[in-house]
C-alpha positions as CSV (number, residue, x, y, z in Angstrom):
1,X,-33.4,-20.3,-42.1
2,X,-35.5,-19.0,-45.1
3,X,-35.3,-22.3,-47.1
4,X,-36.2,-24.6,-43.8
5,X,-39.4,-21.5,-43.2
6,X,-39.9,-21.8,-47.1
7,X,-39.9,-25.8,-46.6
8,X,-42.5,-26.4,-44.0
9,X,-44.8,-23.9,-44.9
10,X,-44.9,-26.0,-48.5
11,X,-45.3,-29.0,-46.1
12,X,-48.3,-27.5,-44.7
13,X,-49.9,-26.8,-48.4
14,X,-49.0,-30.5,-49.3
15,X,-49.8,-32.6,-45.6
16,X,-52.1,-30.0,-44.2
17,X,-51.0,-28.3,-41.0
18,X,-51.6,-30.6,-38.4
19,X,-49.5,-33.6,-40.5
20,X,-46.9,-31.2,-41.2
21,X,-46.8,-30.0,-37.4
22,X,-45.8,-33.2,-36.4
23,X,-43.0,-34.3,-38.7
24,X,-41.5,-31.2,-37.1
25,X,-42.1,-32.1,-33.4
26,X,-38.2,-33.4,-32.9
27,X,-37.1,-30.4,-34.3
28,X,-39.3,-27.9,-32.2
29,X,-38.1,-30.1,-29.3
30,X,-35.0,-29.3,-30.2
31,X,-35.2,-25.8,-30.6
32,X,-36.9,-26.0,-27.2
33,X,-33.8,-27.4,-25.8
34,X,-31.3,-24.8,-27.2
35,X,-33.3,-21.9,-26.3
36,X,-34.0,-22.9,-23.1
37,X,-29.9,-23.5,-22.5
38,X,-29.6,-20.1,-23.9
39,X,-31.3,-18.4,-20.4
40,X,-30.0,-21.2,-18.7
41,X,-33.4,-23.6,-18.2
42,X,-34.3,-26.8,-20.1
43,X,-36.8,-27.6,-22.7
44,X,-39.2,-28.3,-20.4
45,X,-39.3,-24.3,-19.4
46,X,-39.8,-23.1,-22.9
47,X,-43.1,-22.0,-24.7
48,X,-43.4,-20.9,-28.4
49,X,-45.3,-17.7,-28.8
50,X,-45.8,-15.3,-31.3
51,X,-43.2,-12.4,-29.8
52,X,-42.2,-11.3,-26.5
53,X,-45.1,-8.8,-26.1
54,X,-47.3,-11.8,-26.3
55,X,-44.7,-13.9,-24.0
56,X,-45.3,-10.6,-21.1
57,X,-49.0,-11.0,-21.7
58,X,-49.1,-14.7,-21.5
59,X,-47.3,-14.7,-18.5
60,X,-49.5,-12.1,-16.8
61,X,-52.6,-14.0,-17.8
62,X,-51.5,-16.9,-16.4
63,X,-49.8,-15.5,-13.1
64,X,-52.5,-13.8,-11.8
65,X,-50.9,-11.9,-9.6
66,X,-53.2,-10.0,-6.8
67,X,-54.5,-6.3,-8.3
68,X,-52.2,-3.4,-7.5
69,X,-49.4,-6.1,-6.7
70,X,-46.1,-4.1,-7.0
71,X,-44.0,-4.6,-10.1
72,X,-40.4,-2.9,-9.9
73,X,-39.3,-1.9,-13.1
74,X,-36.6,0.6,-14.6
75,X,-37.9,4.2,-15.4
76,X,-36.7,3.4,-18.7
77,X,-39.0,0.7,-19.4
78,X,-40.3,0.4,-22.8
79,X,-43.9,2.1,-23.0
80,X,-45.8,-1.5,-24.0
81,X,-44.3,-3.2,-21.0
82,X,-45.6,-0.5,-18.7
83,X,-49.0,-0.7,-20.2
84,X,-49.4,-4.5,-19.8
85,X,-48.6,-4.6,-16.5
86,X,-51.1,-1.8,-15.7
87,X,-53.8,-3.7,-17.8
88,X,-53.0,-6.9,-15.9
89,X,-54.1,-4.6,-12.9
90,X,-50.7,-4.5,-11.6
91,X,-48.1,-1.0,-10.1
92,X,-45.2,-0.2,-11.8
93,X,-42.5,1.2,-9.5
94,X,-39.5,2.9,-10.4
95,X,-35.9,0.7,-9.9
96,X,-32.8,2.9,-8.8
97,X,-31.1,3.2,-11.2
98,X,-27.6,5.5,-12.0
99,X,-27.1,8.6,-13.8
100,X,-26.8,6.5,-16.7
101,X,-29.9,4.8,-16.2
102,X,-28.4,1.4,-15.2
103,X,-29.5,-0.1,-12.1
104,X,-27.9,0.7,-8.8
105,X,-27.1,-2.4,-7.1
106,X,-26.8,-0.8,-3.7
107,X,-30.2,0.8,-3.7
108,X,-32.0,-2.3,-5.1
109,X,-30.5,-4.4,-2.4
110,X,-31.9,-1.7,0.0
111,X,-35.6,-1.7,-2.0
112,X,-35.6,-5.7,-1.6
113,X,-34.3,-5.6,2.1
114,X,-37.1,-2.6,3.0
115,X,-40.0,-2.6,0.6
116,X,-39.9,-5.6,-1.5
117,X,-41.6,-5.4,-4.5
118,X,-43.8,-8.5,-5.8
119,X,-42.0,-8.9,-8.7
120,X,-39.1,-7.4,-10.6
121,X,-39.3,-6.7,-14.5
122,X,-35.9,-6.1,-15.8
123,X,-35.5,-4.8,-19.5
124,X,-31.8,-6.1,-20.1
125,X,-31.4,-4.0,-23.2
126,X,-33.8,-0.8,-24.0
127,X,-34.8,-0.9,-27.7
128,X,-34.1,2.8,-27.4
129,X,-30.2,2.7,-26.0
130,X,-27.8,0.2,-26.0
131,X,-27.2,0.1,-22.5
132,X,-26.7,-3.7,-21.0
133,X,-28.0,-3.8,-17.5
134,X,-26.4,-5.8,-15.1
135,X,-28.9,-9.0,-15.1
136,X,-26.9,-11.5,-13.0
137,X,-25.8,-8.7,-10.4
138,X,-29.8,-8.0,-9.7
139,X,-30.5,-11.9,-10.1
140,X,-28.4,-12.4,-7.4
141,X,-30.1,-10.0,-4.9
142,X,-33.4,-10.7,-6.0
143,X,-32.6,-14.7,-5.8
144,X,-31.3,-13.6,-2.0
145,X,-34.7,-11.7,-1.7
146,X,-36.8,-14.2,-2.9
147,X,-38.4,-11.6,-5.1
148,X,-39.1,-13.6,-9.1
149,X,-36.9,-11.7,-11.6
150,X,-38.5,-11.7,-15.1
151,X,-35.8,-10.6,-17.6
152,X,-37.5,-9.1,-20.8
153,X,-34.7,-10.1,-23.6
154,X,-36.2,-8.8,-26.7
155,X,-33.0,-7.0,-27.3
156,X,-30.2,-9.3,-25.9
157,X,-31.4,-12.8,-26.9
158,X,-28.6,-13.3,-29.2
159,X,-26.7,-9.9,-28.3
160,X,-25.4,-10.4,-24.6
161,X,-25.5,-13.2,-22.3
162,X,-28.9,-14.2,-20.9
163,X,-28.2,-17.1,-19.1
164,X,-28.0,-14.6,-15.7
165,X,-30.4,-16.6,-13.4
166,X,-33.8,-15.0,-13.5
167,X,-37.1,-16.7,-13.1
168,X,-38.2,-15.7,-16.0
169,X,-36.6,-14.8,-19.6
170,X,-38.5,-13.6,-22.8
171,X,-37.4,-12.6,-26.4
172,X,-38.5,-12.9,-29.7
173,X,-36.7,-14.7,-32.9
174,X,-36.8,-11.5,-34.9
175,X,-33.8,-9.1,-34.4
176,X,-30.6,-10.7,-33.0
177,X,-31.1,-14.1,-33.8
178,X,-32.5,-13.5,-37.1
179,X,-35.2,-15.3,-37.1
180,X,-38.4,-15.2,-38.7
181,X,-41.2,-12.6,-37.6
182,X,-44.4,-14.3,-35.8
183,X,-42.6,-16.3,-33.1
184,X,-41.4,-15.4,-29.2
185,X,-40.3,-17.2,-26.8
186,X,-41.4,-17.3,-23.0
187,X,-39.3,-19.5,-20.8
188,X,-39.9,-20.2,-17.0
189,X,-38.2,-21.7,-14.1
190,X,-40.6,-25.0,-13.0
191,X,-40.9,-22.5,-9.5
192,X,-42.8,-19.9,-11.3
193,X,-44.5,-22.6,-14.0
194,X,-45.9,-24.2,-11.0
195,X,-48.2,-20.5,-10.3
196,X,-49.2,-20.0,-13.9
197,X,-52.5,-21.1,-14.6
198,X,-53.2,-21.1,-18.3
199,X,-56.5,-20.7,-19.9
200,X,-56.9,-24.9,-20.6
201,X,-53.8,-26.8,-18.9
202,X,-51.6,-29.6,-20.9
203,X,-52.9,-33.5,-20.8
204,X,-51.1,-35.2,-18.0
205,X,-46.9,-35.7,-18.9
206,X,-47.0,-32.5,-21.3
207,X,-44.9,-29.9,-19.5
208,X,-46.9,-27.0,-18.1
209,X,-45.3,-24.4,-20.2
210,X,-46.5,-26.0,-23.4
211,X,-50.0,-24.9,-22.6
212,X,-49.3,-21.6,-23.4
213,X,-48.2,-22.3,-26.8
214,X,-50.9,-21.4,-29.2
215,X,-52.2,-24.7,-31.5
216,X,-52.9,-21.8,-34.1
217,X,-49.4,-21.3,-34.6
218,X,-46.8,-19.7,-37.1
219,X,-45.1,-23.5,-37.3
220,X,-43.3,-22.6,-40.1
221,X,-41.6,-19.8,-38.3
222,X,-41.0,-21.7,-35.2
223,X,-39.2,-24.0,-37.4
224,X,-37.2,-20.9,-39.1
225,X,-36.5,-20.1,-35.6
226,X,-35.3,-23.3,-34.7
227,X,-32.8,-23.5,-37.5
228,X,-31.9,-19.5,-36.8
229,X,-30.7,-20.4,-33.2
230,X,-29.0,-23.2,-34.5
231,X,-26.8,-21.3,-36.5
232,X,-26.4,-18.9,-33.7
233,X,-24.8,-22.1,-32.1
234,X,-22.8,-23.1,-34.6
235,X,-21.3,-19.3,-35.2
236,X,-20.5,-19.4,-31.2
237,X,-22.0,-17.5,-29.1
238,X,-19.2,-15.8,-27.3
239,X,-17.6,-15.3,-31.0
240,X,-21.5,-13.7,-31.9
241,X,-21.5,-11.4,-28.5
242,X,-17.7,-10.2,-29.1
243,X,-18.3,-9.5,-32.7
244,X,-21.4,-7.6,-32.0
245,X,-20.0,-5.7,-29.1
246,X,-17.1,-4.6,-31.7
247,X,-19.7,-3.3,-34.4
248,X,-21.0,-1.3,-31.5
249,X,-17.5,0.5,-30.7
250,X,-16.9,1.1,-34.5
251,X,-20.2,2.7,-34.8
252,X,-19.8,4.8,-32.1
253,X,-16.1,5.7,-33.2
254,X,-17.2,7.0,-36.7
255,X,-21.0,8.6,-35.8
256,X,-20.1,10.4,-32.8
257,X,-20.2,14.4,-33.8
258,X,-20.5,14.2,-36.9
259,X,-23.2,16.5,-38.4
260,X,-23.7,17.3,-35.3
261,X,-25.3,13.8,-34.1
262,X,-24.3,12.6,-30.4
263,X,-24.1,8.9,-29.5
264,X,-26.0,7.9,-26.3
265,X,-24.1,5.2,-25.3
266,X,-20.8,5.0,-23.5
267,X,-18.1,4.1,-26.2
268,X,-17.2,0.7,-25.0
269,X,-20.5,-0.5,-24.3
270,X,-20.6,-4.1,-24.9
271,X,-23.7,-4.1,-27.3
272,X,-24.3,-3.8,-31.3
273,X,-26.7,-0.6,-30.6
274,X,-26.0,2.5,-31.0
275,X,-28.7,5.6,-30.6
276,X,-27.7,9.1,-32.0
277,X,-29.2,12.0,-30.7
278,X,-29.8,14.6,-33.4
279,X,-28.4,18.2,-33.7
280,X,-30.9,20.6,-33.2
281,X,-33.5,21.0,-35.8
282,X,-33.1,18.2,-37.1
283,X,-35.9,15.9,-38.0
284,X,-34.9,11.8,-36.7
285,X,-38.3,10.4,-38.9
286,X,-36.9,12.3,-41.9
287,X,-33.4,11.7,-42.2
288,X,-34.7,7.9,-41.1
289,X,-36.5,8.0,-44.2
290,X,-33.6,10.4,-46.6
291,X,-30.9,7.7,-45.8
292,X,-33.6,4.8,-46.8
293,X,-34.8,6.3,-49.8
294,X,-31.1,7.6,-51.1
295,X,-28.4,5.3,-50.1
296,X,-30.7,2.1,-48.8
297,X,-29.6,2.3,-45.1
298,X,-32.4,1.0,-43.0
299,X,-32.2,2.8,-39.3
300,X,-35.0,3.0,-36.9
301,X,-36.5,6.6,-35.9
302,X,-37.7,6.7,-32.1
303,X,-39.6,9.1,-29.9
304,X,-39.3,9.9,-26.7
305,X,-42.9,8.0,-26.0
306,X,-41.2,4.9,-26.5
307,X,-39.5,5.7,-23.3
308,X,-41.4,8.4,-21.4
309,X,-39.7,8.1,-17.8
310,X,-36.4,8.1,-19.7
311,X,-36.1,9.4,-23.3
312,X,-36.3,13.1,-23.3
313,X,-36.1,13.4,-27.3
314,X,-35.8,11.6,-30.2
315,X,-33.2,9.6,-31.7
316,X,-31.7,7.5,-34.5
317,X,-31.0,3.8,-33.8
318,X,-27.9,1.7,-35.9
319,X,-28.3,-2.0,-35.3
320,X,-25.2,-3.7,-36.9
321,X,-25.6,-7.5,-37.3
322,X,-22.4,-9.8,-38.0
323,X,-22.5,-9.0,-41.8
324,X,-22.0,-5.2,-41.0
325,X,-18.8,-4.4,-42.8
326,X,-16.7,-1.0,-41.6
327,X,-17.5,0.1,-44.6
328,X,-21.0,-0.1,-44.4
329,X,-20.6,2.1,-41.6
330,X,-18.1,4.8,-43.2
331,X,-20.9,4.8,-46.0
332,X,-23.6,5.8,-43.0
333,X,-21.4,8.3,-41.6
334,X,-21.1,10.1,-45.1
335,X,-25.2,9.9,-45.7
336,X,-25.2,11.4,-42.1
């Protein structure tokens, strides 16, 4: 992935960026293919962008849905996902969800037999819990419903399953796939494409979705990207998602209690992340920064803003990928 980045971006220097862009069409076509069979679409659904933020906001720009339409969401939503659907003019409503904060089947099908919302925003995985909700499930009744499901995937393209049947499915190339940074994806059913109306639409026989792919564009990490999902492919998905889901229990075997840290997440959780709640006085942004600085462990540190109608302190994220070793993760418990 780095040399095939490394390689274009010299292409651009040597061809210019609009020569280079095109010896890489077939490839980007490619990519366009895989990532759409990922969530379950085809190429033609799939638009490069520069991270899933930017795939939410392209998608709102275009959609246009009427001010103060009704967007049901989790009360866990990420913070950034709340504010741009309230910039796009639209009402975030609370999902049912469990004590756990997974949705509650039973009282969505009630909300989408009583008081449909316009849309549904689904967060599969929180960046600040590991917690997998259950997509297809609330695909299913909002297919039934004929409410859109849009299926924010930041955290589980690469992690879990998306090929649930939503509308709509977003990620970025960054975390699970491993990917460059720079480059999202947004990928749409035809049914939804056929409402978005982007700024300046695609010449006639371009699909629709390509008109949302910036001509300014981080190429090079497309391409990255491209050869990123690829190897995703070749290492198996299912072999990737059992892997991954493994790391996950062995964290949570060797982190819970000790020091005094809690894990968040149930124990057999099928997801990489793990999120530690610290013992009391105990600072998350500077033991983050002790275990970075002394034994070169690289953790994320999050408050509860991330996560207002959720998080009610902060915590310690561990994000195993496939090279995590259980020693790398006896090592964390001992910096711990």
């Amino acid at each position: 992935m780095l040399e095939a980045t490394s390689h274009h971006a010299r292409h651009e220097a040597e061809l210019g960026g609009y020569v280079a862009e095109a010896t890489a069409d077939d490839l980007l076509q490619q990519g366009r293919s895989v990532l759409g069979g990922l969530a379950g679409m085809a190429a033609a659904d799939v638009a490069f962008v520069e991270s899933a933020q930017a795939a939410l906001v392209a998608l709102l720009s275009g959609w246009r849905l009427p001010a103060g339409s009704r967007v049901a969401c989790l009360p866990g939503e990420f913070a950034p996902n709340v504010a741009q659907l309230r910039a796009a003019g639209l009402r975030p409503e609370p999902l049912p969800v469990d004590g756990l904060g997974r949705a509650d089947l039973d009282g969505v099908d009630r909300l989408l037999a009583t008081d449909p919302p316009r849309v549904v925003h689904l967060t599969h995985v929180a960046s600040h819990r590991g917690l997998v909700q259950p997509g297809r499930e609330v695909a299913a009744l909002c297919r039934a419903a004929g409410v859109p499901l849009v299926l924010d995937a930041a955290q589980s393209l690469g992690h879990v399953d998306v090929d649930l049947g939503a509308d709509v499915v977003y990620g970025t190339s960054r975390k699970w796939l491993a990917g460059p940074r720079g480059v999202g994806v947004l990928i749409a059913r035809p049914h939804v494409a056929a409402h978005l109306a982007p700024v300046l639409p695609e010449p006639e026989g371009v699909p629709p979705m390509r008109a949302f792919e910036s001509g300014e564009a981080h190429v090079a990490g497309r391409v990255g990207l491209v050869v990123a999902v690829g190897e995703h492919l070749a290492a198996g998905p299912d072999r990737v998602r059992a892997r991954l889901a493994g790391l996950g229990r062995l964290t949570r075997e060797l982190l819970d209690g000790v020091a005094g840290w809690r894990v968040v997440e149930p124990l057999d959780e099928p997801t990489a992340t793990t999120t530690l709640r610290p013992p009391d006085g105990v600072d998350v942004v500077a033991t983050r920064a002790r275990l970075l600085t002394e034994h070169g462990i690289v953790l994320s540190a999050f408050g509860p803003e991330r996560a207002p109608g959720e998080m009610t302190g902060p915590v310690l994220r561990v994000s195993p990928h496939l090279d995590a070793t259980a020693e790398d993760l006896e090592a964390l418990a001992a910096a711990l």
